[in-house]
Structures are given as C-alpha cells and as structure tokens.
N, C-alpha and C positions, 0 to 999 in steps of 0.2 A: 759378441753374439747374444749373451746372456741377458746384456742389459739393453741390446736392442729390441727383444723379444717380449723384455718384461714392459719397455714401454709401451711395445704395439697393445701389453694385453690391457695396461693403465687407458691408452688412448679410447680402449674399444669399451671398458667398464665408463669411462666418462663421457661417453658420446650416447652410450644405454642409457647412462642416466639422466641425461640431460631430454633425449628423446621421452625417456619416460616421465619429468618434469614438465614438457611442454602437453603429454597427452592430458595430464592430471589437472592442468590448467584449466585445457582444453574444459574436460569432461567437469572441472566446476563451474566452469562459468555457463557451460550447457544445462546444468543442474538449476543454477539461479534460475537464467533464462525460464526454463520448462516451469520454475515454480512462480514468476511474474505472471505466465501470460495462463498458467492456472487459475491465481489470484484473480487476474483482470475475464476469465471464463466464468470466475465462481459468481463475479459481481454480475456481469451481464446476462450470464446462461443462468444464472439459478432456478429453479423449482419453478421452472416451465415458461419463463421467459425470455425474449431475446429482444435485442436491439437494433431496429432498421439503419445502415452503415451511410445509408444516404438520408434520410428526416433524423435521425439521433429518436425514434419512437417507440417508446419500449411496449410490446404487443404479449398479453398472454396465449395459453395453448388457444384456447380459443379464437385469437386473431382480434381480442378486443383491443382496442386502440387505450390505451395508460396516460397517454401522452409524454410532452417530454419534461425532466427534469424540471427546466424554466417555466415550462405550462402550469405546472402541479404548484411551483413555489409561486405563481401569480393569483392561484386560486385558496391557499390556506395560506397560514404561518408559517417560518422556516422551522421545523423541530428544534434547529441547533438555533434559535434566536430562545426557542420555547425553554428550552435545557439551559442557558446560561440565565434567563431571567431565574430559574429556581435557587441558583444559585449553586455555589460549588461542593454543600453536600448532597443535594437530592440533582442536581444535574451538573453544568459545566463551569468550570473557572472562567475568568476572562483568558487564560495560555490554554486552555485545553480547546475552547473555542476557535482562538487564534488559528491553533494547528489543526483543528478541521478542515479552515478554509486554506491553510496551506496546502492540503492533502486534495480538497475540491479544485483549488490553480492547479496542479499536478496533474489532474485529471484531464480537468478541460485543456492545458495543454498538448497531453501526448495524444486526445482523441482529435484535435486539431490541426496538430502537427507544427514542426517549429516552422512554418507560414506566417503564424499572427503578426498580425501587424505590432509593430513599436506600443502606439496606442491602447490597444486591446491590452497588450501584457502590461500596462502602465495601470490600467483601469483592474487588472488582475492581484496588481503586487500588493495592496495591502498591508496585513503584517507580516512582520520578518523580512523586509528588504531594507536590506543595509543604504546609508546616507552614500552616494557615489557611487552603487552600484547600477548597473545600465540595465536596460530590459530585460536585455538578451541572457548578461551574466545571472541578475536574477531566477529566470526561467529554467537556464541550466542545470541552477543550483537545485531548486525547486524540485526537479525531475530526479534530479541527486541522491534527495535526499527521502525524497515518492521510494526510490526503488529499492534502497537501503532500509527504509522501515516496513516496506511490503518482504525484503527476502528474511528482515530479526522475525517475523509475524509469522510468514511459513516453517522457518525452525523450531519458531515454539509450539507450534502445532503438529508441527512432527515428533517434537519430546513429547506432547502430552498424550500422543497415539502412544508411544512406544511405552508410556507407563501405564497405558488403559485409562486416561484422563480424559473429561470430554473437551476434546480439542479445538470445538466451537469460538470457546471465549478468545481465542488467539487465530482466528479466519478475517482476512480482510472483507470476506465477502460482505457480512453485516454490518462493518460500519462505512461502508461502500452505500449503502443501502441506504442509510440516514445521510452521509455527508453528502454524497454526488446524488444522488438517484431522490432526494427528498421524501421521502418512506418515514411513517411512524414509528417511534420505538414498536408498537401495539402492530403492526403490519411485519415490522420484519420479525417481531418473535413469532406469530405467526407464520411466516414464510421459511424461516427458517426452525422451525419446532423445534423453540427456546425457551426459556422461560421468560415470564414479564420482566419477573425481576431481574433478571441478566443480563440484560441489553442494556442498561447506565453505566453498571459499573465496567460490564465489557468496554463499552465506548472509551469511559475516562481510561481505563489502563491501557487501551491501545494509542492514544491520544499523547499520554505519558511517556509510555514506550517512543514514540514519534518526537515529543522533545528532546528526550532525554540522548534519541540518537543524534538529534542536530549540535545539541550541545556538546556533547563529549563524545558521542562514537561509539561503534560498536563495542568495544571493550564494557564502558560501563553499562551497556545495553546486556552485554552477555552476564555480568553478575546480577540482574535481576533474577528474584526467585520466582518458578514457574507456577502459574498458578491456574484453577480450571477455572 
C-alpha cells in the first residue's frame, strides 16, 4: 500500500511538472511573439506614423502621403548604397550591407506573405542563399533568422532598461527605418531623438549582431557585451 501511494504521489509531482513545463513554454514563446510584433509596431507605428495594409503608404499624423518604400528609393539614393560606398569605417562593409538586405527580404516577405511567387523570391535572394537551395527553403530560412535577430535585439534592449542604458541603440525600430522604410540616417535620428552620431555605429552593431546570429547562433550572440 505504501508503495502504491508513493507512486500515486511520484505520478502526480511528475504530471505538475510536466504541466508546468508546457505552461512556461507556452508563456515564452508568447513573450517572443508580444516582443516581434512590438518590434514590427515600433517600425511602422513610430513617432506618428502608420502604414496603409492595402497601398503599403506610410502617411504622417497629418495624413500626408511619404510615399512608399520603393517610391522614396526611385527618387534619392539608397542610404544603405550611400553607407557602403564610405566604406567600412565611416559606414558599411560589403557583410554588414549584405545582411541589411537579408533583414529588407525578410521584411518584404513576411509583409507579403509566403504567396510570392517562385520568381519574386529568386529576384529577392541575393546574398546569403546557399548553391541548391530552393526559393522557398531560402525564404524560410530568411524569416528564421529575421525573427531570431529581432528577439537577441529585444533582449538587449531590455538589459539595457534594466541597467538605466539608453536602450535605443539595440531597437529594431531604426534600423527598420534605414533598411526597409528607406529614411536618412539624418531623418531617423531625428524621428527617433538620437543622436547623429548614433545611428552608423547603431546600424553596424545591429547588423553584426544579425551575422553573427546566422553564423553561430544565439549562444555566441549571448556573449556579446552590451553596449548603449
């Protein structure tokens, strides 16, 4: 009887835990979740703007028409063309570059949805698609590794809260701003009250951060030291 008892209470301690293992799952991957589509609010909603779901037409409080993305890059320079011509210490590498426009496919695909045609995402792949790898695998991966360096981005910006750091430099939201949304350094320090100077060096280290996840993972992502 003794040891039927103790089993019941073994059975009933391992079914708790196991319930409370699935809640804590649960409740992280609810956590990432709430801090992606944060990230993807900070980029769209920011400092009084928003983005029409059906034209893609980003409109300030006043209703003025911005245009979109592709309009804006038909009419100036791309920044991020402007930023690697300087070169890799006053703006980008050719790999920091690279992974912008990984991070801009990323984008346009999940605002597109996995729809696109074969085509489109062939015209998308660029850098970083492996020799044999298919559209689709590509894209996948793409979105992978989008979400993976948007949730290392939210964590450091919630260390850098918790130490009273200005947690700016680690928000996807401005370099959201330069990659996808075609924005001046000089516009988004502005939009987001930054400094001039902060917006390069933010860029490359979030950029880095973004290889450095593809390559090795969040492990070697978590030994970086945090910086404001």
């Amino acid at each position: 009887m003794g040891n039927m008892a103790l089993s019941a209470e073994v059975m009933d301690r391992v079914e708790r835990t196991y319930t409370a293992m699935e809640r804590a799952i649960a409740s992280d991957e609810a956590r990432r979740e709430l801090m992606r589509q944060e990230a993807r609010a900070d980029f769209l909603d920011g400092f009084g703007r928003h983005r029409d779901r059906k034209t893609g037409i980003v409109v300030d409080v006043h209703e003025n028409d911005k245009g979109t993305a592709q309009t804006r890059a038909k009419l100036r320079p791309d920044t991020l063309v402007l930023l690697l011509n300087r070169g890799a210490e006053r703006g980008l590498s050719q790999e920091q570059y690279d992974a912008a426009h990984l991070i801009r496919s990323a984008v346009t695909i999940i605002i597109a949805g996995m729809g696109l045609k074969a085509c489109s995402m062939e015209r998308l792949g660029g850098p970083g698609r492996s020799d044999g790898e298919t559209e689709t695998e590509w894209a996948v991966r793409v979105q992978e590794d989008y979400n993976a360096w948007v949730d290392v981005m939210a964590e450091r910006a919630a260390a850098a809260k918790l130490v009273r750091r200005d947690s700016r430099a680690w928000q996807a939201g401005p370099v959201l701003d330069i990659v996808v949304d075609g924005m001046t350094c000089n516009e988004v320090a502005a939009a987001r009250c930054m400094r001039d100077k902060a917006i390069v060096p933010a860029l490359r280290d979030a950029l880095d951060l973004y290889n450095d996840l593809r390559k090795h993972g969040r492990k070697s992502a978590n030994r970086g030291n945090l910086s404001a």
